[in-house]
TORPA-4810 file (N, C-alpha, C, O; in nm, 3 decimals):
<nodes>
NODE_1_-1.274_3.987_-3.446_-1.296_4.058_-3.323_-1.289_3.959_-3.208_-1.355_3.855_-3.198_X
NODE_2_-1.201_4.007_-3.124_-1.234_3.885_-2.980_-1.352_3.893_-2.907_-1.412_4.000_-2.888_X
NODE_3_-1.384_3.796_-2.869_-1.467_3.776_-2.787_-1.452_3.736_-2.652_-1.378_3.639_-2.635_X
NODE_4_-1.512_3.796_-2.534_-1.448_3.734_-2.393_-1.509_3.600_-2.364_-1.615_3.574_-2.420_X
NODE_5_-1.456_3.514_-2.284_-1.495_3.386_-2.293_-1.649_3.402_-2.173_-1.634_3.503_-2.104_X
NODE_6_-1.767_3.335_-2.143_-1.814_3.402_-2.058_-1.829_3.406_-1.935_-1.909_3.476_-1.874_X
NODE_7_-1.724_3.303_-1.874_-1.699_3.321_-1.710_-1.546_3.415_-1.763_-1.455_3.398_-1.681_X
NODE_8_-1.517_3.481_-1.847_-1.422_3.596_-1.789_-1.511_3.737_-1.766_-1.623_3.771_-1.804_X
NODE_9_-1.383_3.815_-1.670_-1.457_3.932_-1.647_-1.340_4.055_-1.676_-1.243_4.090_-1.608_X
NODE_10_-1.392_4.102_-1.808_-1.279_4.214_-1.839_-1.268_4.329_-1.788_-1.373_4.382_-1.749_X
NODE_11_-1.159_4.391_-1.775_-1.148_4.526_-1.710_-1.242_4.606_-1.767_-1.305_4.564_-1.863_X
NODE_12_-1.258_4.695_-1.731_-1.343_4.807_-1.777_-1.296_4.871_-1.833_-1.372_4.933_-1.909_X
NODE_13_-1.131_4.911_-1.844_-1.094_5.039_-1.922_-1.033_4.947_-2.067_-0.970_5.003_-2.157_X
NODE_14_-1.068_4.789_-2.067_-0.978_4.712_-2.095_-0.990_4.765_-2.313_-1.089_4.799_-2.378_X
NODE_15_-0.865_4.748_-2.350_-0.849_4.823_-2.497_-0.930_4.679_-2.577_-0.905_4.562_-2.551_X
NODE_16_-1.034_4.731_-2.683_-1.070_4.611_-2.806_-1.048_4.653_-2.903_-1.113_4.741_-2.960_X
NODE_17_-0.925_4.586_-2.954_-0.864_4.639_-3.063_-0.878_4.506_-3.178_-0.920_4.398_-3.137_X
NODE_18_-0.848_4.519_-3.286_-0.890_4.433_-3.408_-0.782_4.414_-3.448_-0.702_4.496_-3.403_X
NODE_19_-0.704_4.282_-3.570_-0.594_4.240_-3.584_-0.586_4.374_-3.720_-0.682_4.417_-3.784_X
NODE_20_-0.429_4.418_-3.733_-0.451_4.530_-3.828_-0.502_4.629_-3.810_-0.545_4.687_-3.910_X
NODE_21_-0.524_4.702_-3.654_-0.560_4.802_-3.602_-0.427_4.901_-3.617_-0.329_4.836_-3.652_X
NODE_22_-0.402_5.029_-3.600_-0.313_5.083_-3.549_-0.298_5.147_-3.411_-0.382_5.223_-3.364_X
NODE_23_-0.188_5.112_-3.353_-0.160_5.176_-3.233_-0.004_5.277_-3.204_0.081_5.283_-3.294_X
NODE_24_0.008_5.322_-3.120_0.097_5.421_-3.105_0.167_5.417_-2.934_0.123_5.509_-2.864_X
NODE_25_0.235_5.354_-2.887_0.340_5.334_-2.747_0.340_5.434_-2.670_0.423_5.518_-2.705_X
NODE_26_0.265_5.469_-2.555_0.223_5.504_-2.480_0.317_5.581_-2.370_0.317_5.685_-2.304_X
NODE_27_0.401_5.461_-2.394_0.566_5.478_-2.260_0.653_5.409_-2.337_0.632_5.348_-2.442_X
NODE_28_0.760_5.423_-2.270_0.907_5.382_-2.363_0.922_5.238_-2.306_0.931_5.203_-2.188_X
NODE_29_0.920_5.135_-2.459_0.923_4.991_-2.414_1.052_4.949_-2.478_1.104_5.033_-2.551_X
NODE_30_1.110_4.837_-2.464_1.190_4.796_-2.498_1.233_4.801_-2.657_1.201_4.726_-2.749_X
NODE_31_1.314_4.913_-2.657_1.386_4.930_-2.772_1.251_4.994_-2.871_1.245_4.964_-2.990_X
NODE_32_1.157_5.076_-2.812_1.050_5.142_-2.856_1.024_5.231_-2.792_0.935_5.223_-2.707_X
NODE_33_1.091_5.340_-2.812_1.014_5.505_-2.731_0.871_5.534_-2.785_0.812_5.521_-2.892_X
NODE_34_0.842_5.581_-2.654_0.679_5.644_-2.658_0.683_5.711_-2.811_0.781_5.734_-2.881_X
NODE_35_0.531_5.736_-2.840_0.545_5.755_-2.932_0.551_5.733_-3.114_0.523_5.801_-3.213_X
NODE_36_0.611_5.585_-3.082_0.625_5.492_-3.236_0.527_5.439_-3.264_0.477_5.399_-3.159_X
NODE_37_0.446_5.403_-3.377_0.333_5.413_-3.397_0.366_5.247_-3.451_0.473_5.210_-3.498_X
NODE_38_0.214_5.140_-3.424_0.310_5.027_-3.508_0.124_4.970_-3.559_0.025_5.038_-3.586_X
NODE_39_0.138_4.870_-3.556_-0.004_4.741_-3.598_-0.018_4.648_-3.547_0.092_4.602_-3.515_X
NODE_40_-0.097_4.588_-3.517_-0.200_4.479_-3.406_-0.146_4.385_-3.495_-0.192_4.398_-3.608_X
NODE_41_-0.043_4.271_-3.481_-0.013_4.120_-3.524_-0.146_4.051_-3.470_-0.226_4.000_-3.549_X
NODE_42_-0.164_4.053_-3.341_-0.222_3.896_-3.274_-0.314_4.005_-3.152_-0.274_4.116_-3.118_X
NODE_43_-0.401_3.959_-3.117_-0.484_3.955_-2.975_-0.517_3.808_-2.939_-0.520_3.712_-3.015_X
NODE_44_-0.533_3.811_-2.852_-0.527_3.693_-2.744_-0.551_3.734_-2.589_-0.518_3.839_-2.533_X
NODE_45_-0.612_3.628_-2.541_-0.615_3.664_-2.341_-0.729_3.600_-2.370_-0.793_3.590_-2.475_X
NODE_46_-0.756_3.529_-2.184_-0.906_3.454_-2.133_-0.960_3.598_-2.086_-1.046_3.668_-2.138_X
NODE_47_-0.878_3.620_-1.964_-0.926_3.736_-1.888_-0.831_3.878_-1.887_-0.858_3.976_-1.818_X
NODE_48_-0.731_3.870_-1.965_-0.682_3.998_-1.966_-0.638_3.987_-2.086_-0.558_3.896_-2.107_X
NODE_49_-0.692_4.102_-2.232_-0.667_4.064_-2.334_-0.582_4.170_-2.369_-0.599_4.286_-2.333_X
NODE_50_-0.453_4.113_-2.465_-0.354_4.143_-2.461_-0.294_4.116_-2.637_-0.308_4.018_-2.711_X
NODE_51_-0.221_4.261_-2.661_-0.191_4.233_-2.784_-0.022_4.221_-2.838_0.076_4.274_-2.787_X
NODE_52_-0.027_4.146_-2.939_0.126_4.159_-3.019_0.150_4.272_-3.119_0.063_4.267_-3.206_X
NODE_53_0.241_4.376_-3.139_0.190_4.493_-3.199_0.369_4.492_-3.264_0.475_4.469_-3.206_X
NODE_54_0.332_4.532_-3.434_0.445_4.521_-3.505_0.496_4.693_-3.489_0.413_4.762_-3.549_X
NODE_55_0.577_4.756_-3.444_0.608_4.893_-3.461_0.718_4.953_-3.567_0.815_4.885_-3.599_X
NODE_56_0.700_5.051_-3.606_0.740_5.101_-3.761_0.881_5.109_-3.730_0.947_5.175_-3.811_X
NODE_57_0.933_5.065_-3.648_1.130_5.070_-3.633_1.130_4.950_-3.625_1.229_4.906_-3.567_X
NODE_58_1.060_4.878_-3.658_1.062_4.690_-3.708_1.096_4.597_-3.561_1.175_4.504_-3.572_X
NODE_59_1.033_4.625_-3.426_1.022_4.530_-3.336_0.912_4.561_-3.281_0.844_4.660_-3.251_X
NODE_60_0.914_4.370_-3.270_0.761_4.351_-3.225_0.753_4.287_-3.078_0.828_4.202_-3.030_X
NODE_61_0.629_4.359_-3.012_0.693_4.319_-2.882_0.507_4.242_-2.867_0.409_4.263_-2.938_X
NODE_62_0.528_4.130_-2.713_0.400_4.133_-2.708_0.328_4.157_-2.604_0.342_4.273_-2.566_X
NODE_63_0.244_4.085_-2.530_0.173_4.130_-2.385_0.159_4.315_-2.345_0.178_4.380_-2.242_X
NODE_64_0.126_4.345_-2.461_0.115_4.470_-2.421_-0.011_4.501_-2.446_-0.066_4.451_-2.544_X
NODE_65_-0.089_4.602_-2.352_-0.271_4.631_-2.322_-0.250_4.799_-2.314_-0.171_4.861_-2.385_X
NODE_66_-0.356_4.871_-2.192_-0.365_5.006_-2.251_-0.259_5.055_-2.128_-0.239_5.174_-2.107_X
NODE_67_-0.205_4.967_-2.066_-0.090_5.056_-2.034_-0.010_5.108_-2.124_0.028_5.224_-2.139_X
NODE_68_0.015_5.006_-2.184_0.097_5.001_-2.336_0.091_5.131_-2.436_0.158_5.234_-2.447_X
NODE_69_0.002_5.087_-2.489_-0.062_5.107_-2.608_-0.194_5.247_-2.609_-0.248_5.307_-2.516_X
NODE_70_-0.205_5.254_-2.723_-0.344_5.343_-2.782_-0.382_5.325_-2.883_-0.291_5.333_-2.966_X
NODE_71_-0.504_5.296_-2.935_-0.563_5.334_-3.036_-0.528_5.445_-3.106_-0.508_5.554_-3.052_X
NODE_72_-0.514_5.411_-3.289_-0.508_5.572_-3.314_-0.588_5.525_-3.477_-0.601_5.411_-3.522_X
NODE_73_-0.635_5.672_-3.544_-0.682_5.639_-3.683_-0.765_5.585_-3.647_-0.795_5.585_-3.527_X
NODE_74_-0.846_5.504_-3.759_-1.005_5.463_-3.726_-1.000_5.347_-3.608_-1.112_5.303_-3.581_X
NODE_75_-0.925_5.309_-3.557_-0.909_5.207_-3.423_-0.982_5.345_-3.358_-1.105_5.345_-3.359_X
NODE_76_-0.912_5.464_-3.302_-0.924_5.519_-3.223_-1.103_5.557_-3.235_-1.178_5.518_-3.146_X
NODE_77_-1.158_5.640_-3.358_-1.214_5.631_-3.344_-1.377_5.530_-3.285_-1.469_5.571_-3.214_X
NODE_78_-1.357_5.385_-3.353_-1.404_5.286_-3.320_-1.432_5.254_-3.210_-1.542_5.204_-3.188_X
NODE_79_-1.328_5.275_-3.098_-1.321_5.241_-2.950_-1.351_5.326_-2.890_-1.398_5.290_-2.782_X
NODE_80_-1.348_5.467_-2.911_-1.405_5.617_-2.870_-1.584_5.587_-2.868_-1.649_5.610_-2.766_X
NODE_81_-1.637_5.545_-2.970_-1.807_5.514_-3.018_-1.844_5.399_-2.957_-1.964_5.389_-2.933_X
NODE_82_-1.754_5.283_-2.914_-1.826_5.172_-2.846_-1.804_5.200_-2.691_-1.856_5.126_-2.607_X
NODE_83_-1.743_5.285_-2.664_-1.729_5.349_-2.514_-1.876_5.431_-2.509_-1.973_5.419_-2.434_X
NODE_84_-1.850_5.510_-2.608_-1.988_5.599_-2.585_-2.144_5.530_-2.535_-2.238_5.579_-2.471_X
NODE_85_-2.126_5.419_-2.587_-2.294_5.333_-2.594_-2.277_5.272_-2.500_-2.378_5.208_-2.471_X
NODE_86_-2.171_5.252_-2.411_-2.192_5.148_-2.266_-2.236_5.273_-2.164_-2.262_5.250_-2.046_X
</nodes>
């Protein structure tokens, strides 16, 4: 799980997703229409955390966050329940 470093200050809507999460493309990215569902390679970021995500038509793109992206399957739920408690 990442952790923010503690002079960063993360967005608020900002996505915490886990390596081996699933996600699903939000908007049409490069050579990935909305829609394609893929898996969390890498997270990384100081202050804007940002993931590498493998998608099921076999490209992997990276720097992508919740513009990007969504949670789906137990990611989704997970991030739905730690929203709830803030």
């Amino acid at each position: 799980m990442w952790k923010p470093h503690a002079l960063a200050k993360p967005h608020p809507d900002q996505l915490d997703l886990r390596l081996r999460d699933t996600v699903v493309a939000t908007v049409d990215l490069a050579d990935v229409p909305a829609g394609t569902n893929g898996r969390v390679m890498l997270a990384n970021g100081f202050n804007w955390q940002r993931y590498r995500v493998q998608f099921t038509n076999g490209v992997e793109l990276g720097d992508l966050d919740g513009r990007h992206i969504a949670p789906t399957g137990r990611a989704a739920k997970r991030v739905r329940k730690a929203a709830s408690r803030r």
